[in-house]
N, C-alpha and C positions, 0 to 999 in steps of 0.2 A: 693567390691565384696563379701569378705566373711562378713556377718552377724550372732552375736552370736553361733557363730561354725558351722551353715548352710550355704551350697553354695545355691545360687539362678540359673535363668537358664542363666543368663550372665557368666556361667561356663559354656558353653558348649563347645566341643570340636570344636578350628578352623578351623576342616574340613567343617564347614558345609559354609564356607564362598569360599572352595575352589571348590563346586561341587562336593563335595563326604559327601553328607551329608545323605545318607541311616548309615553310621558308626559312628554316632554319639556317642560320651562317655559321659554319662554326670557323673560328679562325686561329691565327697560330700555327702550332705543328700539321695542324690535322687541314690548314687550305695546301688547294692543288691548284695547280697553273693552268691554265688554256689549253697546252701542248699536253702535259698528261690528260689532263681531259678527254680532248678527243681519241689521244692515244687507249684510253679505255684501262688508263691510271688511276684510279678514285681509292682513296684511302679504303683500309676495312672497315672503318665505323662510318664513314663520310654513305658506304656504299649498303651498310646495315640500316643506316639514317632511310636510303633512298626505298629499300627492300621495305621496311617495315610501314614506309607510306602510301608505297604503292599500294601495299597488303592491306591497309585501312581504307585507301577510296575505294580498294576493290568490295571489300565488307561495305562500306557503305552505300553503295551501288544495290549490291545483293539487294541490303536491309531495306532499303527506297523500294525496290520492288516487289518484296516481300506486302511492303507496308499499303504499296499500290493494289497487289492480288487480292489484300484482305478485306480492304478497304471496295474494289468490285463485288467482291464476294459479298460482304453483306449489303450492300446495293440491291445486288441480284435478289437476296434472300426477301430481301422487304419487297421488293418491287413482285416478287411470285405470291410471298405471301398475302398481301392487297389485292391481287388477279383472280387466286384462288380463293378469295373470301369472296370479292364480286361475283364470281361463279357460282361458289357454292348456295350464296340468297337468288338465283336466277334460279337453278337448278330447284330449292326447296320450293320456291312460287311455281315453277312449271308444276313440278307432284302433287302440291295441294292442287293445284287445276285440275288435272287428271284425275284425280280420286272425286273431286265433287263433280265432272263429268260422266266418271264412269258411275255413280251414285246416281246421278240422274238417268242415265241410259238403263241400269237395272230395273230402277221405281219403274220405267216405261213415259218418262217424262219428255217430253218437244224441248228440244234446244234453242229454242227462238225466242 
């Protein structure tokens, strides 16, 4: 694993094997001091590490709200469909009313 005083990336921390792998340490050649830090020194893979995790909460973000849209959406869908079933048996009860109304209005029959 170690090579002429460099660690390679088979040093990475074995979080990343546990699913918590946004916290990765990698150490060796590839840690950076406090001072390059701020100084906005991050190795190139330390700083591809940081790029590529961003890039996944950002995906996962999206996909949460994708999952939320979908998830209102068919909410909506059933909650219209139930309203407009309730409707639709109002609506056929009114017609047959009317039709056995208008049935007796033509015979010349008292609505009382």
């Amino acid at each position: 694993m170690k090579k002429s005083g460099k660690w390679n990336v088979a040093n990475i921390s074995s979080n990343m094997f546990r699913g918590n792998c946004r916290h990765l340490l990698i150490v060796g050649a590839n840690t950076i001091s406090p001072k390059q830090k701020m100084a906005g020194q991050e190795d190139p893979v330390q700083r591809e590490i940081h790029q590529d995790w961003a890039n996944r909460e950002y995906i996962e973000v999206i996909t949460s709200s994708i999952k939320k849209i979908a998830d209102f959406l068919n909410s909506f869908d059933m909650s219209c469909r139930s309203r407009l079933a309730t409707l639709n048996e109002k609506l056929t009860a009114l017609e047959r009313r009317i039709e056995y109304i208008e049935a007796r209005v033509t015979k010349g029959e008292t609505l009382t």
